[in-house]
VONUPA-749049 format. One line per field, with one value per residue (C-alpha): residue number from 1; residue in three letters; x, y, z. Coordinates in nm, 3 decimals. Layout:
REM VONUPA-749049
n	[NUM/...]
res	[ALA/...]
east	[X/...]
north	[Y/...]
up	[Z/...]
This chain:
REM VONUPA-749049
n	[1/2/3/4/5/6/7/8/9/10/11/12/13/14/15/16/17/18/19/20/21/22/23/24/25/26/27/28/29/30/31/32/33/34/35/36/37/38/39/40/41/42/43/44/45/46/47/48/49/50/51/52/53/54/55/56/57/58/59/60/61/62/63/64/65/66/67/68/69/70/71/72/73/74/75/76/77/78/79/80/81/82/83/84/85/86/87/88/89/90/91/92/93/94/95/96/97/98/99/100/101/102/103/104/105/106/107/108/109/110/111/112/113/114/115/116/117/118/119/120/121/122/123/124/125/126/127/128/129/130/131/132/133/134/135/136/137/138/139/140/141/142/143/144/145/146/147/148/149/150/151/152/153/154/155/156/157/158/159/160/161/162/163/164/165/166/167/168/169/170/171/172/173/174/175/176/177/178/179/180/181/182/183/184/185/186/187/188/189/190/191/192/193/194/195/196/197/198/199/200/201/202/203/204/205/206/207/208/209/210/211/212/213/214/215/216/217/218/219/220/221/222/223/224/225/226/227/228/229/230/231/232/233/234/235/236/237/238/239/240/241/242/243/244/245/246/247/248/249/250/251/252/253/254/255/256/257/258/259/260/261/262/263/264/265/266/267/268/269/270/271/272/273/274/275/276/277/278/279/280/281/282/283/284/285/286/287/288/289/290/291/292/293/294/295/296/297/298/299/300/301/302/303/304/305/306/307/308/309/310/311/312/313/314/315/316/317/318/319/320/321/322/323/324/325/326/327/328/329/330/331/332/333/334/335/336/337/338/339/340/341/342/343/344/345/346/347/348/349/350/351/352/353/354/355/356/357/358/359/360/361/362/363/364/365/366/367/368/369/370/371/372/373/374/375/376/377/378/379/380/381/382/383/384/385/386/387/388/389/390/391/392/393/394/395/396/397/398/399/400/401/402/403/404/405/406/407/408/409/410]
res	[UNK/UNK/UNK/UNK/UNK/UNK/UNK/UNK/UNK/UNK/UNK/UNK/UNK/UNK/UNK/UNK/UNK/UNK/UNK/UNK/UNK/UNK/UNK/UNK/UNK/UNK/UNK/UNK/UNK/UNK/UNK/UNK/UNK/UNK/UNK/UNK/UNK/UNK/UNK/UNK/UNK/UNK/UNK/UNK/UNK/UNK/UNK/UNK/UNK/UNK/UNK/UNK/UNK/UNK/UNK/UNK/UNK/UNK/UNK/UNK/UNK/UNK/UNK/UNK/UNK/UNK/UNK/UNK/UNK/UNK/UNK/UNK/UNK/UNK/UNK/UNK/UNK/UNK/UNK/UNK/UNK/UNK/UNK/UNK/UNK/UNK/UNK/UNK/UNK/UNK/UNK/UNK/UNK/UNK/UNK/UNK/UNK/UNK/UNK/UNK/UNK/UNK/UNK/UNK/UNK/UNK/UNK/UNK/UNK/UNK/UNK/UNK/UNK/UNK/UNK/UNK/UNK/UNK/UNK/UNK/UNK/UNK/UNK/UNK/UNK/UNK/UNK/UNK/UNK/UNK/UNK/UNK/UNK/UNK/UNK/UNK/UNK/UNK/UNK/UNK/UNK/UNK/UNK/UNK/UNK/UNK/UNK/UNK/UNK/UNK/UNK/UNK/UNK/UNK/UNK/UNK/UNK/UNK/UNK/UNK/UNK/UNK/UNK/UNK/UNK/UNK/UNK/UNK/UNK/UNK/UNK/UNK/UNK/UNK/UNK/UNK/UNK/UNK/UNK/UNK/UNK/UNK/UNK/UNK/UNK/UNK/UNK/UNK/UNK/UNK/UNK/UNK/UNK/UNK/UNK/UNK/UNK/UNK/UNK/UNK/UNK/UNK/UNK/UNK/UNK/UNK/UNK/UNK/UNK/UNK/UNK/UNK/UNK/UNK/UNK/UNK/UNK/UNK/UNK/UNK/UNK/UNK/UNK/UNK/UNK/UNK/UNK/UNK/UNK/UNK/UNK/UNK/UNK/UNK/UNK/UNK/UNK/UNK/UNK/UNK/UNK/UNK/UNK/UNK/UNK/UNK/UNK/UNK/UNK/UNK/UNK/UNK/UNK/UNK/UNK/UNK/UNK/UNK/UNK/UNK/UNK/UNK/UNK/UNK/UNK/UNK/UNK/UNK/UNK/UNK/UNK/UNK/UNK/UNK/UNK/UNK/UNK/UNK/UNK/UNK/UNK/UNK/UNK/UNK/UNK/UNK/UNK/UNK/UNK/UNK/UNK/UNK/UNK/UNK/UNK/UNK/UNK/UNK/UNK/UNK/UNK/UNK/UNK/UNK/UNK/UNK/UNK/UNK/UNK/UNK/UNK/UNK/UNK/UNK/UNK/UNK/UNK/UNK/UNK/UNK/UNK/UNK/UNK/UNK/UNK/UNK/UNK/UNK/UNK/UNK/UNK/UNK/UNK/UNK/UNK/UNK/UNK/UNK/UNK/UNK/UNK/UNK/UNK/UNK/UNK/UNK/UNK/UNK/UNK/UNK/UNK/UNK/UNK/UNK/UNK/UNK/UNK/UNK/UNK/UNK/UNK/UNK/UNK/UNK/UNK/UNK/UNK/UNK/UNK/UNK/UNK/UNK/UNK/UNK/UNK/UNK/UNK/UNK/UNK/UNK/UNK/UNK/UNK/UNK/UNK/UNK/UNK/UNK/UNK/UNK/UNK/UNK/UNK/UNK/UNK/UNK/UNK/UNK/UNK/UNK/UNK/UNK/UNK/UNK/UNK/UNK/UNK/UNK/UNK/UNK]
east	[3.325/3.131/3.106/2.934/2.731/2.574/2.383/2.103/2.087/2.059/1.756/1.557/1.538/1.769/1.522/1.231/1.140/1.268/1.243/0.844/0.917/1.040/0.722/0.459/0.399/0.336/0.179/-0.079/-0.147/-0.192/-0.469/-0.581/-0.506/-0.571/-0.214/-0.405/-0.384/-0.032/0.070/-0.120/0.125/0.379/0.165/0.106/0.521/0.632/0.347/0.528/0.849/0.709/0.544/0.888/1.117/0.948/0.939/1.286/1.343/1.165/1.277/1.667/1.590/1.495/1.704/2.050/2.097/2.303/1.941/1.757/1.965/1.940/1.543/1.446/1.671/1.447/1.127/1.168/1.270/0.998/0.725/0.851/0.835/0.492/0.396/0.441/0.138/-0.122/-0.312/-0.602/-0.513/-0.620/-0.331/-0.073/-0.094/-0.055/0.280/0.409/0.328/0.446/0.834/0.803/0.805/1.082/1.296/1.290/1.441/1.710/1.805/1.759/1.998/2.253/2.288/2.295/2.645/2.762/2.819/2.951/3.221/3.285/3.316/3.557/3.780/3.689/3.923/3.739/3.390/3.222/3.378/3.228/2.885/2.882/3.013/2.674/2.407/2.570/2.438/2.109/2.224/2.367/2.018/1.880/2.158/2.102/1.718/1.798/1.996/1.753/1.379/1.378/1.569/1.341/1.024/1.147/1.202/0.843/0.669/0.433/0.359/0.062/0.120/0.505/0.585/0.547/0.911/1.021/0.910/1.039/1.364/1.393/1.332/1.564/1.850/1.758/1.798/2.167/2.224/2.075/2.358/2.607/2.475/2.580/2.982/2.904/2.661/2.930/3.170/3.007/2.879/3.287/3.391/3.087/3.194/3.536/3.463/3.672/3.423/3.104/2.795/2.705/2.415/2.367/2.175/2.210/1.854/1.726/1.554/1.537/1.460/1.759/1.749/1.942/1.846/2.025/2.105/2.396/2.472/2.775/2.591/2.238/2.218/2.073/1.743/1.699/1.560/1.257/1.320/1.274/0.971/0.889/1.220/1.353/0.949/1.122/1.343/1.050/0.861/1.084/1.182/0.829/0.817/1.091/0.945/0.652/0.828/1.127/0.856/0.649/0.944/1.036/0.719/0.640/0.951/0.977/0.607/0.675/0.966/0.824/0.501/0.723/0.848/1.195/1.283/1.402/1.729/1.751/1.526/1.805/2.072/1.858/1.768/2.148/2.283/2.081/2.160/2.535/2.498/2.390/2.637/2.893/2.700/2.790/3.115/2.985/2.826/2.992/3.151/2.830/2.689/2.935/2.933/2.555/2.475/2.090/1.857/2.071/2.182/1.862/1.727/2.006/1.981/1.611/1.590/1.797/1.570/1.307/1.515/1.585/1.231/1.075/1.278/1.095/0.807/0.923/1.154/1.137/1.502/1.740/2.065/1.817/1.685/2.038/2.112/1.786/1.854/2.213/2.107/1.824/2.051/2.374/2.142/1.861/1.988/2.217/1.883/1.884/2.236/2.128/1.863/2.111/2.366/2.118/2.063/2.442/2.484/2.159/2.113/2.258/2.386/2.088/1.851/2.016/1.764/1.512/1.558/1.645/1.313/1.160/1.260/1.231/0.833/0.751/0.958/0.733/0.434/0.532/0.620/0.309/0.122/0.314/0.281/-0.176/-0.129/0.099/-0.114/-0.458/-0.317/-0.160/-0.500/-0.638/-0.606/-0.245/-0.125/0.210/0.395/0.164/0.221/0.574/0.539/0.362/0.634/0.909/0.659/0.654/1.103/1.056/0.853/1.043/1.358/1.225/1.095/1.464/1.596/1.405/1.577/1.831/2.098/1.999/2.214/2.258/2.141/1.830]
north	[1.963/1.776/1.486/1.728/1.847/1.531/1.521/1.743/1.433/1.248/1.417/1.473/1.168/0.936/0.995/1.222/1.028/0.670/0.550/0.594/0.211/0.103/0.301/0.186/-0.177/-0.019/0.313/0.038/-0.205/0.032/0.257/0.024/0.128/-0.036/-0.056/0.170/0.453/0.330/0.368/0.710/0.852/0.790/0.939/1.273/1.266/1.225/1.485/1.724/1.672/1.707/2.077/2.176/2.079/2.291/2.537/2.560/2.747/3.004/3.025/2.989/3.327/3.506/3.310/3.181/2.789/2.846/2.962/2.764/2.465/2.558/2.679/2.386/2.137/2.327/2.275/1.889/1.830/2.014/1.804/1.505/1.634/1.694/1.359/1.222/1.442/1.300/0.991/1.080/0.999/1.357/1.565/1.290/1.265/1.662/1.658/1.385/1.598/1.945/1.733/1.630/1.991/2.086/1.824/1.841/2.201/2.081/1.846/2.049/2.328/2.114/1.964/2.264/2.345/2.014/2.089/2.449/2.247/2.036/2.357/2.517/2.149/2.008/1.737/1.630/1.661/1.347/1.247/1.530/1.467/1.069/1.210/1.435/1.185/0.921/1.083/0.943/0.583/0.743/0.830/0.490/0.320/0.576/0.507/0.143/0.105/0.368/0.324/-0.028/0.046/0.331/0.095/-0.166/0.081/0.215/-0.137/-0.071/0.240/0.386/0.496/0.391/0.459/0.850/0.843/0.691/1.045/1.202/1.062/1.110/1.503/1.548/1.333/1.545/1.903/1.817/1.739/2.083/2.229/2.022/2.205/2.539/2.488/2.436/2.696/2.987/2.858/2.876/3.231/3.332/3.239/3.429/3.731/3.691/3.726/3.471/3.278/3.354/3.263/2.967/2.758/2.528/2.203/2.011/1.791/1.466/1.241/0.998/1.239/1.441/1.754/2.036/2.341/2.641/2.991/3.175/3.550/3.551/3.416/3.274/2.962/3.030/3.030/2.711/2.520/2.321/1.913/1.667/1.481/1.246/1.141/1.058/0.891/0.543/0.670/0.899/0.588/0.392/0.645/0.706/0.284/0.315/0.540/0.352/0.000/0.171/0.335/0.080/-0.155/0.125/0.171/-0.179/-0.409/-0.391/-0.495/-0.765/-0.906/-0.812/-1.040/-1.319/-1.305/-1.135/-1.031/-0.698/-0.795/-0.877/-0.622/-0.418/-0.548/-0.575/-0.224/-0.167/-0.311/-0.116/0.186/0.089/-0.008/0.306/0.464/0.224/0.306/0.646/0.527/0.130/0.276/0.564/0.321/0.227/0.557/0.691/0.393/0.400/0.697/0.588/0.370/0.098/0.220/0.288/-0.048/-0.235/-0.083/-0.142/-0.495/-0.493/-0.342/-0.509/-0.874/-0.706/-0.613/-1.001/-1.169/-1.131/-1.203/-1.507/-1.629/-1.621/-1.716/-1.501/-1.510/-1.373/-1.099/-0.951/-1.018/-0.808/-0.531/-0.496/-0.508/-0.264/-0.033/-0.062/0.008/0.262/0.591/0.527/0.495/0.864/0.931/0.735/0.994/1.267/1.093/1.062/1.388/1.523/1.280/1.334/1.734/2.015/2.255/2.500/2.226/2.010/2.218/2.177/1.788/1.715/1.907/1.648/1.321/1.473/1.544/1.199/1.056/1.206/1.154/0.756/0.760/0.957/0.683/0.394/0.399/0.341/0.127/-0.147/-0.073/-0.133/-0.420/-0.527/-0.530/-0.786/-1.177/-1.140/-0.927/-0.776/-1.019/-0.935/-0.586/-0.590/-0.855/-0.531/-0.354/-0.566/-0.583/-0.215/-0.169/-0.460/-0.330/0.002/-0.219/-0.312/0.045/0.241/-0.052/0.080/0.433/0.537/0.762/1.088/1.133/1.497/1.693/1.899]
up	[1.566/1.302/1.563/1.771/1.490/1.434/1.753/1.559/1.375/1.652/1.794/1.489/1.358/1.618/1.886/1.760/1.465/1.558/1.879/1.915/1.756/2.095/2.284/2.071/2.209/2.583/2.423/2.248/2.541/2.801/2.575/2.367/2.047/1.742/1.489/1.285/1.534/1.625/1.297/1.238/1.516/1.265/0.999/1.165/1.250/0.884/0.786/1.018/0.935/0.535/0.626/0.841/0.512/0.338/0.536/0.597/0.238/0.418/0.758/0.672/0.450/0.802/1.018/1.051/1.017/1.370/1.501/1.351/1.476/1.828/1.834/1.649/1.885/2.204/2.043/1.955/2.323/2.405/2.217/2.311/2.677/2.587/2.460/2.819/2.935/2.755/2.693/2.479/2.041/1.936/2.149/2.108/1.738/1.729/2.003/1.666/1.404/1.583/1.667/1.326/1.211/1.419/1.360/1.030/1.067/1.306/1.082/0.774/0.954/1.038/0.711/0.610/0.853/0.808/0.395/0.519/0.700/0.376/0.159/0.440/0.393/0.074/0.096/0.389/0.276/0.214/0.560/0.747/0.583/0.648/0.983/1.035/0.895/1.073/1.406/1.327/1.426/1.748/1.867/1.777/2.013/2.291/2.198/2.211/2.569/2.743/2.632/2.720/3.094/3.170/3.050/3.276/3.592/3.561/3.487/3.782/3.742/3.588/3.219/3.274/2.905/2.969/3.182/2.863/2.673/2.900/2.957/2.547/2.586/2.871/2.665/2.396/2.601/2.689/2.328/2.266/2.497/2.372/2.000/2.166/2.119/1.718/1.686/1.877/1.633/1.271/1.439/1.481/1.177/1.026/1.198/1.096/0.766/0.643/0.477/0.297/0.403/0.166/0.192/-0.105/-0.128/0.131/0.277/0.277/0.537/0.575/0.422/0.432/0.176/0.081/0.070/-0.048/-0.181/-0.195/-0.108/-0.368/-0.670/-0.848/-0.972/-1.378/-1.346/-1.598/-1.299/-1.407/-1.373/-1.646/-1.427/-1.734/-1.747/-1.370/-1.288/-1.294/-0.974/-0.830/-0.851/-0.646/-0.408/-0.317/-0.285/-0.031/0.170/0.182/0.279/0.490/0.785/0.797/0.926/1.152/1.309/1.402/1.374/1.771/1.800/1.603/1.800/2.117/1.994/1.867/2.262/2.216/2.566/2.631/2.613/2.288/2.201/2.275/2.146/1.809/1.815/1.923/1.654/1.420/1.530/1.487/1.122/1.062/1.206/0.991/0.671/0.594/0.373/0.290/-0.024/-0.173/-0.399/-0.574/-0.550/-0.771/-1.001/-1.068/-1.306/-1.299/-1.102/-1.028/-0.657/-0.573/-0.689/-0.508/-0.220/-0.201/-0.255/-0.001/0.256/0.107/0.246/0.569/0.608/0.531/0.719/1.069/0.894/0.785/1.086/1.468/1.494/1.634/1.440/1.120/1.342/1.400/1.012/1.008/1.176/1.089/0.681/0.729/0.967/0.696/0.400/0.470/0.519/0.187/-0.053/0.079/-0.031/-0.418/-0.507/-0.401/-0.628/-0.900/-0.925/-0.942/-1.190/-1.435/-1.340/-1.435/-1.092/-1.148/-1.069/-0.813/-0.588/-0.740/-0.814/-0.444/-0.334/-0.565/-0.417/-0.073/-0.119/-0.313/-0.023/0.224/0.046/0.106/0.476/0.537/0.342/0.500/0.896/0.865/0.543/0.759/1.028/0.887/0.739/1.068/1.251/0.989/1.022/0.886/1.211/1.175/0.968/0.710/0.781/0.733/0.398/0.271/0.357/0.163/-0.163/-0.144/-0.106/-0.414/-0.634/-0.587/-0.689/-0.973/-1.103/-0.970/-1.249/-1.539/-1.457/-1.709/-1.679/-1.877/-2.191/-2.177/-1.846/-1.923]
């Protein structure tokens, strides 16, 4: 079921957010776009999928998560459809921010199921959430093995790339259906009454989040987050998502550049996808040993060594330590602030804390995709671009390190 579940995953950031990496090198040749307006597209995505998390408060208080899940899965295949109609910056960069909005309420909604299923078999519940996020690196790998095939297959054709969108938001409308065995089943055991309908905390996205309010009980209403005291890990959250998109966005550019052929492009791209999939467990470990910044500062110097290296090196045994590093370690800087909170916060503003991190996130990966790509249409190019990028995940190292534990939750 949960392995089911994690297809919304899949498609709202898998595929909706994450493979425009492997269109933007033929989206930029064929209408001459600067890597300003490349990266913008990524922009207006993040922006989206910023304005749809916080909307979901809101729309899970006059919809079901089930509905939600299912609408939101239609509408993201839908955009994407879209995005293979046009050519002209103005309506594409609205099709990225409109999927960005609805995927952030697919993925917000079945988060929100996934921890349902955890509270229904507690014993099972970090499994069952590694499970759901781990879906994400299932849409890179489908992203991965199709984009380039369909790119290949339509080399001669006129605007080839827009088969690619549309191959994406026809993939995507089976996973929708696929959605519909999940969805009839949270809706029976609803109307069995056997459980109660209990959504508490659960979102983050890359920016995954949680969201949440019970029908059984209130949180105390003691909600209001120490800001002064967790700025060290706001600090370095909002680094990461600065440095994280920015790799992203134009890592495939970059290899395609260096010459990569599309072979290895996939595989690359493959692999990543993989480690992500692998990563849902690698860290737990840590993230229940570090009480303050330290998970999030190791796991961002991390990135921040996955994301120099193909600025430094055309070789390709340090691209696949790359990709496989950056794949194994990104989603789980996600999983640190989440952590971070539990450990510092009191329950009444877990909320609250995890709303937090999620906008400061956003407010980096909106801030990230035109920074890289201004810089990228300097004299530097992309490797200086994605050097940006690794100062960035660094310097966010170093701040997450200054972040204590808090003594006594506020």
């Amino acid at each position: 079921m949960t392995l089911v579940l994690s297809l919304a995953a899949a498609i709202s950031l898998g595929i909706t957010r994450f493979a425009y990496g492997l269109l933007l090198p033929p989206m930029r040749t064929d209408l001459g776009w600067s890597y300003t307006i490349a990266g913008a597209m990524n922009t207006a995505n993040a922006a989206g999928y910023l304005l749809g998390a916080l909307s979901a408060p809101w729309m899970l208080k006059r919809f079901t998560a089930v509905r939600l899940l299912i609408a939101g899965s239609v509408l993201a295949s839908g955009f994407m459809a879209a995005s293979g109609f046009f050519t002209a910056v103005a309506p594409l960069m609205v099709q990225r921010l409109l999927a960005g909005v609805a995927s952030a309420w697919v993925f917000v909604a079945g988060g929100v199921l996934a921890a349902r299923l955890g509270t229904w078999y507690p014993q099972q519940s970090g499994l069952l959430l590694g499970i759901f996020y781990g879906g994400v690196g299932w849409g890179i790998v489908l992203s991965a093995v199709a984009v380039p095939a369909v790119l290949t297959a339509h080399m001669h054709t006129a605007h080839g790339w827009q088969w690619a969108w549309w191959w994406l938001a026809v993939a995507c409308v089976c996973m929708a259906v696929a959605l519909i065995g999940p969805a009839r089943y949270f809706k029976r055991q609803e109307a069995s009454a056997l459980y109660a309908v209990d959504i508490k905390a659960t979102v983050s996205d890359n920016g995954q989040r949680a969201v949440g309010a019970s029908m059984e009980t209130r949180l105390p209403s003691n909600n209001r987050v120490p800001l002064s005291k967790l700025a060290y890990a706001l600090a370095g959250y909002t680094c990461f998502g600065v440095g994280y998109i920015g790799y992203m966005t134009f890592v495939i550019a970059l290899l395609r550049d260096q010459g990569l052929s599309a072979e290895r492009i996939t595989v690359f791209y493959g692999l990543l996808g993989l480690a992500v999939v692998a990563s849902s467990r690698l860290w737990a470990g840590l993230l229940d040993r570090a009480k303050g910044g330290g998970a999030l500062a190791i796991l961002n110097a991390l990135l921040g060594v996955a994301t120099v290296l193909p600025a430094l090196t055309t070789a390709w045994p340090w691209m696949v330590v790359s990709g496989v590093l950056f794949g194994g370690v990104f989603l789980s800087v996600v999983a640190s602030t989440t952590a971070l909170v539990r450990h510092n916060l009191p329950v009444s503003q877990w909320p609250a804390g995890i709303s937090l991190f999620t906008v400061v996130f956003a407010a980096g990966q909106i801030v990230g995709p035109s920074v890289v790509g201004w810089i990228a249409d300097g004299a530097g190019g992309l490797r200086q671009g994605l050097l940006v990028s690794a100062v960035a995940l660094w310097v966010g190292a170093l701040l997450a390190w200054r972040q204590p534990a808090l003594k006594t939750p506020a």
